[in-house]
Structures are given as structure tokens and as C-alpha cells.
N, C-alpha and C positions, 0 to 999 in steps of 0.2 A: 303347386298341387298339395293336397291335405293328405295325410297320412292317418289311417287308419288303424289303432294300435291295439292289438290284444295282448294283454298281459298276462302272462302266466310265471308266474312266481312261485317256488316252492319253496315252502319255507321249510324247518326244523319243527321237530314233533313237540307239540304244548306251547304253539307260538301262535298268537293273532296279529295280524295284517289288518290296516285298514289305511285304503289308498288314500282317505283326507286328513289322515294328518291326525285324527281324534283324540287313536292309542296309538303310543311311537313306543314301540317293543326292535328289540334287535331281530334278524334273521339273514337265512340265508339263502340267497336267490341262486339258484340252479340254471334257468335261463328265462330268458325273456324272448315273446315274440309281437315282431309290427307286421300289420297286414297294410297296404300301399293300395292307394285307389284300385290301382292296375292289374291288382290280382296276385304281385309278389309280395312274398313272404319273408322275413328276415328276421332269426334266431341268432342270438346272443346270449355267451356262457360266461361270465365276469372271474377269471382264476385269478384272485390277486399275486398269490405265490410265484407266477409265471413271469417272466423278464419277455415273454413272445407271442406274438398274434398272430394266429390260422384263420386265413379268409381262403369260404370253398363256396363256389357258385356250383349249386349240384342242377343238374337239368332231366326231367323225365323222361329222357331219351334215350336209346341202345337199338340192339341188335332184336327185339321184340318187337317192335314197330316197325320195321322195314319189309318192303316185300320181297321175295324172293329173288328177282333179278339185281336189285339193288342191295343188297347183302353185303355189310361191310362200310356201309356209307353213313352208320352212326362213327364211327371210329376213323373211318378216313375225312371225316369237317373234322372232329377234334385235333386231327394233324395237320389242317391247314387252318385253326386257329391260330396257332405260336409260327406262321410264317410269314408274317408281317401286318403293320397296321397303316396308315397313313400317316403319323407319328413319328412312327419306329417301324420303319419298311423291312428290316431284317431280325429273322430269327436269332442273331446275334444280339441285337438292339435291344428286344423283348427279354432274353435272358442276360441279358448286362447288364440291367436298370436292377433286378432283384439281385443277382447275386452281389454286382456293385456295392450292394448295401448290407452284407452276408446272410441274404435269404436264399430260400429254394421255392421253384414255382416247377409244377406239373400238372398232369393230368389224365386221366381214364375214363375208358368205355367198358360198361360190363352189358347185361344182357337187358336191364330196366333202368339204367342211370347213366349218364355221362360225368363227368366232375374235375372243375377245373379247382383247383388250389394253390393256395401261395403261404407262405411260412417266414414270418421276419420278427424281426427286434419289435419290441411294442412303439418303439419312435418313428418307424418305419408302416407304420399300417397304412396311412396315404398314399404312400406310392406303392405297397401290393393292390389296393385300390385302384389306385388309376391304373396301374398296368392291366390290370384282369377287366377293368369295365373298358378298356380299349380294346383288347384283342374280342370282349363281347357284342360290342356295335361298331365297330370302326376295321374287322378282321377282311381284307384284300377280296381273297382268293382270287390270285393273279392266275391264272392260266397258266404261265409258265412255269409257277411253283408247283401247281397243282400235277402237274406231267413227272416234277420229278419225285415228289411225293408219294406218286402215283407206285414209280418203282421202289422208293424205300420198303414202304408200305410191301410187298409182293416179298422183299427180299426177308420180313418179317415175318410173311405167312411161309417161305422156304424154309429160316430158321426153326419156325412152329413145327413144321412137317418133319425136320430131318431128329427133333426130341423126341424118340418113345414115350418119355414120361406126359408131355404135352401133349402126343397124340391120339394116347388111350383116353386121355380126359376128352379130348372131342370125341372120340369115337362112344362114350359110355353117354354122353347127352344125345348123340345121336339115334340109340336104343332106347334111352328113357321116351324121348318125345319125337318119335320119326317122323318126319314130312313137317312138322312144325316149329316155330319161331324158337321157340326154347331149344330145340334140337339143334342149330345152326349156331356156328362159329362166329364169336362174336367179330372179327378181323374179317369175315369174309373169305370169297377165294378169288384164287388168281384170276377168274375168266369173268367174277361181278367186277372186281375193282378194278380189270382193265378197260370195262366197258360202261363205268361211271361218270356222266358229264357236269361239268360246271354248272348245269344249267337247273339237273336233279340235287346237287348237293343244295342250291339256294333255296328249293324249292321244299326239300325236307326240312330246312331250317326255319322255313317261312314258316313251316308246319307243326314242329315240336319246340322252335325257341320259342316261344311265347311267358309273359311274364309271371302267369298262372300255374305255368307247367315247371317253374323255377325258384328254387328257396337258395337265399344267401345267408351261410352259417358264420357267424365268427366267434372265435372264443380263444380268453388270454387274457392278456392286464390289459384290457379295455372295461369300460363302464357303456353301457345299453343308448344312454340317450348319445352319446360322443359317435359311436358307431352308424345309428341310424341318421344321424343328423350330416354325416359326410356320406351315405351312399345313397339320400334318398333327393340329392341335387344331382347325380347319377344314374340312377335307376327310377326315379321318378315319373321321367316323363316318359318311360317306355310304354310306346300304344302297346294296350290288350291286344287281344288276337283270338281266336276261336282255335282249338286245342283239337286234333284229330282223337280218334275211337283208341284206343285200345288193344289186347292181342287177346287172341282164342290159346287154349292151351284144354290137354286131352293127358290125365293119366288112367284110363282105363285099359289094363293089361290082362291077357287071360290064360297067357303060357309061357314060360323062360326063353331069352333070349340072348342069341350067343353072336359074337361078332371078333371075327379073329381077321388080323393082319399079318401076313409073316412079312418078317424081315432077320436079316442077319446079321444081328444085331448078338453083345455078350449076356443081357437078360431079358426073362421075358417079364412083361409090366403088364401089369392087373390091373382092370377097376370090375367090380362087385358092387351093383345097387338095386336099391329098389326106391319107391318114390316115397317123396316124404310128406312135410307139413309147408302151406303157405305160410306168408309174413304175420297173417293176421289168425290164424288158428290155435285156439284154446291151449293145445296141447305142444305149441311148438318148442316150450324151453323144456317141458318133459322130454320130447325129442334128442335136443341138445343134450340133456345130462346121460341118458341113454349114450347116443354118441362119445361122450367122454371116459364113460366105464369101459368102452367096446375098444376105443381108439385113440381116447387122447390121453399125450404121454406117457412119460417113459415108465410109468405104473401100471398104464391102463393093461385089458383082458390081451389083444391082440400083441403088443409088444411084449409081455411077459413071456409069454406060448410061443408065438410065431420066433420071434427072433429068439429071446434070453435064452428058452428052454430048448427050442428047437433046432434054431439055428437057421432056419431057411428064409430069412431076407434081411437084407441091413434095414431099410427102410419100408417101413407097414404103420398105416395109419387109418384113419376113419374121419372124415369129415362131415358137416350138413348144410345144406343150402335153403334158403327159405326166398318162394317168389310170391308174386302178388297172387297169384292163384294153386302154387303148385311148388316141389320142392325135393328135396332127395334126401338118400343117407347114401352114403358111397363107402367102399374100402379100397385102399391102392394099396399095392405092394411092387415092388421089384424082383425076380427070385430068380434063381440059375434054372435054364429053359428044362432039364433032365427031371428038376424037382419041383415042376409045376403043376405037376396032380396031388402032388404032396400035398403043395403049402395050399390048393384050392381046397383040398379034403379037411385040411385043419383049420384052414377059414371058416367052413362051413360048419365045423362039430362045435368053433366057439358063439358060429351065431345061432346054432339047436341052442349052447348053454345058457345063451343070452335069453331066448325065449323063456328058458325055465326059470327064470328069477337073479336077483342080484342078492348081496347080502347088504346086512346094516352098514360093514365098514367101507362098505362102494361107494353105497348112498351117501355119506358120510365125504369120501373122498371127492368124490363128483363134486359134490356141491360147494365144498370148498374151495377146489380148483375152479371152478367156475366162477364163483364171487371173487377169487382173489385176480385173478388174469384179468376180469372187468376192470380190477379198481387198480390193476395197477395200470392198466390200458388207458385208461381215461385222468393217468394224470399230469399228459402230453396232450397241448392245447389243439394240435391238429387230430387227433384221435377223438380228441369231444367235438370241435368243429364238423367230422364225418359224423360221425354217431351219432348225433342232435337233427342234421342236417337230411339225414340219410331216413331217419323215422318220420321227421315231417313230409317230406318229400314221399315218400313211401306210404306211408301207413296214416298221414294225417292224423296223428298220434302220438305224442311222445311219451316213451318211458324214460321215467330217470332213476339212476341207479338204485336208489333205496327199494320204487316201485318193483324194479326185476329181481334182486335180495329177497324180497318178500316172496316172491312167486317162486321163486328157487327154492327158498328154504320150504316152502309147502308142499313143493311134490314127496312122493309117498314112491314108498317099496312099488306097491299095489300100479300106480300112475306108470312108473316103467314098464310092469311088468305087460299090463296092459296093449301099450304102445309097441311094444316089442310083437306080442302076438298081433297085432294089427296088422303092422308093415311087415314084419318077416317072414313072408308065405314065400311056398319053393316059386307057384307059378306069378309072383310078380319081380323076380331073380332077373337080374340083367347083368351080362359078363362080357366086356372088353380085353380083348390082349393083345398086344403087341410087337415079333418077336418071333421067335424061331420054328416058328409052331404051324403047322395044318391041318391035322387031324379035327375034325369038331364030334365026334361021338363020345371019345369019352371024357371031355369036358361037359362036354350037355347032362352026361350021367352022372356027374355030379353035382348037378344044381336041385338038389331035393333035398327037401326040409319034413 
């Protein structure tokens, strides 16, 4: 089978390329991508400096595609991928072949990806190879694994249930996007995944594994043609397939909403959000830096206030999530349950201050921290392998670090302050807690902005 190759090379600034050969100038290739009869895609990051190679097969698949009875059955196939192959019949077998050779291999389900990955010595990338393209066409799913799986998997979702910190965070998706696919746990619950068949998992796979709907990233001391040239006698002849639709997702809110769990538990756990920016929105790394002034780090507005000065929670932080259509900005905190009108009230007067404006040395701090956590992030071959892999798969676009530098260092005072009054209206306020608490009046009276 012919292999169809798009290259995308990026070079260093005041350099020309020219693939015949004409003018041979040095540069420096960021990644490379081939496109395979069959509709996969496979990105390639050449680190020389790196002694290790990250092979991640990422798959368009999660807990956004599934319907509602079936909930949970993106994440429960990825657990009955590593339980045998015909090969290597045991879960032992599978991870004894990587680790045998001092690699690591795993894998996750989030709400719009799946992603299998393996991590080894650069001499060793054949056999993360073969391990991962076998549990990808050759994986059982024996029946009698799948049973006990069945209850791992449940004993996961108990675990999930019995963490306040974890279960605010379902509980604050559940207010963002009620009744819909983004609102749902990406594990599922105990009454879908007991009533999940063999028959449905094949059946969804037959549906989202398709080769179109999958990019394989690698990146390390490998070279581009070496890579493609052992996975595409692999992944070559995988037949096409027709790729199901997509998910619906709804943030339109028009009044605060409150969702309280008591339990008797030592703190009570907060999430505070409201909806943010999809993957592909103009304004999303304004977003992100906003976020980082509010919550990231041990400088940022929240942890200086809330904990240093105030004292009312060890851990307070702000996060952002970006989806294919939709997204959030969230705050968690932890705080002793007597003085959780407190730290809501002082939640709230930092993000009035938020709305009013940042200063130069914010903008300043943000953006630094944010360029530097990139660059030091990406310079761990499994971090570029997600990251490359994860915007092709995603966004059918990739940025590379220089490109997102630029766009950082361009946002303005103005750009935050903007985005701030955008999203942070009192009626699109969403408040999870978890924790000792039942009253909901006069938490509700404090979600005003």
C-alpha cells in the first residue's frame, strides 16, 4: 500500500527549504506528518538530545460519543485492551514485554480522546511498536476477562465516589452541561457498566476505531522516515471504515446554579465555574492566561488572598478546559465547612477584581509562566508525542511552540480584561460542594457579581 505523505516542517526564522534538493540551508524540523491511504495520520517530533521514544496511538473516542445507557464503555474497551492478545494472552505478558526492556506503557480515556502510549529507550521503539499495534487489532476481549474487569472497573468508580475532591469535580460538569454528554462521567456508573455487553463494546469499536478517526504520534531520537517505514507494514493495511457523527453540547445558562452534597466528611470541597472557550476559539489562550493570574500558582490572585493572607484553605486553585465546541474556567478549593461562606465570599470579591482589570506586572507574570511551563513541558518526549498528537487529532491543526509564544506574548491588558467581563457574569455562576453542608440560601446569595 502507498503512503501518502504530507510534510510539514518547520523551520527556524530566515531559513529556506526546498524539498529538491536545489538550496540545502540547515534547519529545524519540529514535526513531520504522513497521511496513509486509509485515512491515518502519523506525526513525528525528531528530539535528538533525547536517549527515549514516545509512541501514542490517540483515538477520537471518549465518553462524548456514547449514549447514555452505554456510559462508561469508552473507558471500559481501553481496560480490556491490555487484557490480552493472541500473542501475549496476559495482562502480565503485555506489561512484561515493555517493562522487560525498562519502558512504561499505559493508557486513558478523557471525554473526546482515548490514548494508548508506550515510553522506552530509543533502541527499543520496535517492540513498543509491536506491543501497541497488537493489543490495537489482535486485543481478545475474552468474556471472562471482560466480567472481571467488569468489577475492577466499578471498584474505580467506588474509589471515585468515596473522594470529595473527585466528586465535586463530577458534580460541577454535571451543572455546567446537564442531561448532556460533556455533563457525564467519563468512567460511567455502576448500573451502565454492569449492564455493558461484549457484544456493544465490539460494536462501538467497530464504530470510533476506525483509521481516520486515529493519529499515531512519536517523538524522541527517532528520524521521520525510520518511524513511518516500520509502522506503515503495521498500520497500513488497516481497512477504512465510516466514522459515526459527533456530539451535541448546549452552553446556554440564564440563572446560577447550585448543587450541594452533604456528607460528613473534615472539609467542604468547592468547584465555582462558569463556561469557557472551545479548542478552536480565537480567544482561548487569552482565556488560559486570565486563568493563570486568577489561579495558577503559588503567586497567582487566589492563593495569595485565599490561603497566604487569609488563611482559609491549604489548597485553592483555577483551572481551564477546552472542548471541541465548549469549555470552562473552574475554581476548587478545600476549606473547613464553618468557613465556607467565607472563603465563597472572598472567591467572589477576587473574581468582581478580576473583572476590573489586571496590572502590567500580571500580564507580565502570566505570560511568562505560561511560556516557560510549555517549554519546559515539551522537553520530555512523551509530553511532545501527546501535545502534537492531541492537536492533530483534535483540532486538525497544529501549533508549534514558537506559533503559541507569539500568540501569548500578543495578548493585551485590554484582551483579558475583555474575556473576563465576557464569562464572568453572576447568572452564568455554577457552584458545587461537597461536604457538611445543607443549607442552599445562603450560598445561592452569594453568587452575584
Amino acid at each position: 500500500m502507498m503512503v501518502r505523505r504530507q510534510y510539514l516542517s518547520l523551520v527556524a526564522p530566515g531559513t529556506m527549504v526546498d524539498r529538491q534538493g536545489v538550496i540545502e540551508v540547515e534547519f529545524l524540523t519540529v514535526y513531520d506528518k504522513a497521511v496513509f491511504d486509509n485515512g491515518l495520520r502519523v506525526i513525528t517530533s525528531t528530539m535528538p538530545h533525547s536517549r527515549s521514544v514516545c509512541l501514542a496511538l490517540l483515538v477520537g473516542t471518549g465518553s462524548c460519543y456514547e449514549d447514555g445507557e452505554e456510559a462508561g464503555i469508552s473507558h471500559f474497551a481501553e481496560h480490556l485492551y491490555f487484557k490480552g492478545t493472541q500473542r501475549r494472552p496476559t495482562a502480565k505478558e503485555i506489561s512484561g514485554d515493555i517493562e522487560g526492556v525498562g519502558g512504561i506503557i499505559n493508557a486513558g480515556t478523557d471525554k473526546e480522546a482515548t490514548v494508548f502510549w508506550c515510553k522506552v529507550a530509543s533502541a527499543y521503539f520496535p517492540v513498543a511498536l509491536d506491543v501497541l499495534s497488537d493489543l490495537l487489532f489482535n486485543s481478545r476481549f475474552d468474556a471472562r476477562d471482560m466480567e472481571k474487569e467488569r468489577q475492577v472497573i466499578i471498584e474505580e468508580i467506588n474509589m471515585n465516589l468515596d473522594l470529595p475532591q473527585q466528586r465535586v469535580n463530577m458534580l460541577i460538569d454535571e451543572l455546567l452541561w446537564p442531561g448532556q454528554p460533556l455533563g457525564r462521567e467519563v468512567i460511567g456508573t455502576k448500573e451502565t457498566v454492569s449492564s455493558i455487553t461484549r457484544g456493544q463494546i465490539l460494536n462501538y469499536i467497530a464504530r470510533r476505531y476506525v483509521p481516520s478517526n486515529v493519529v499515531v504520534s512519536v517523538a524522541g531520537d527517532i528520524q521521520q522516515e525510520r518511524a513511518v517505514a516500520q509502522i506503515e507494514p503495521l498500520f497500513g493495511k488497516w481497512s477504512a471504515g465510516e466514522l459515526t457523527t459527533g456530539y451535541v453540547g448546549n452552553d446556554k445558562q440564564t440563572e446560577p446554579r447550585l448543587r450541594i452534597e452533604s456528607r460528613d466528611v473534615e472539609q467542604a470541597h468547592l468547584c465555582l465555574a462558569v463556561h469557557g472557550f472551545s479548542r478552536l476559539h480565537r480567544q482561548r489562550f487569552t482565556l488560559d492566561l486570565l486563568n493563570t493570574v486568577l489561579g495558577g500558582g503559588m503567586s497567582s490572585r487566589l492563593f495569595t488572598e485565599i490561603r497566604e493572607k487569609k488563611g482559609l484553605a491549604y489548597d485553592i486553585h483555577s483551572y481551564v478546559e477546552h472542548f471541541l465546541n465548549s469549555g470552562s474556567f473552574t475554581i476548587y478549593a478545600g476549606v473547613d465547612p464553618k468557613k465556607l461562606e467565607t472563603a465563597i465570599a472572598a472567591v467572589m470579591e477576587e473574581i468582581s477584581k478580576l473583572r476590573q482589570g489586571i496590572t502590567p506586572s500580571e500580564l507580565t507574570r502570566a505570560k511568562e509562566l505560561s511560556k516557560g511551563r510549555l517549554q519546559l513541558r515539551l522537553e520530555d518526549s512523551q509530553n511532545v508525542a501527546l501535545w502534537l498528537g492531541s492537536q492533530e487529532l483534535l483540532r486538525q491543526q497544529i501549533l508549534d511552540i514558537d506559533e503559541v509564544i507569539s500568540i501569548i506574548d500578543a495578548i493585551t491588558i485590554d484582551d483579558l480584561e475583555q474575556v473576563a467581563q465576557e464569562l464572568l457574569i453572576g447568572e452564568k455562576l455554577n457552584l458545587a460542594v461537597v461536604g457538611p453542608v445543607e443549607k442552599e440560601e445562603p450560598l445561592m446569595e452569594l453568587l452575584k457579581l
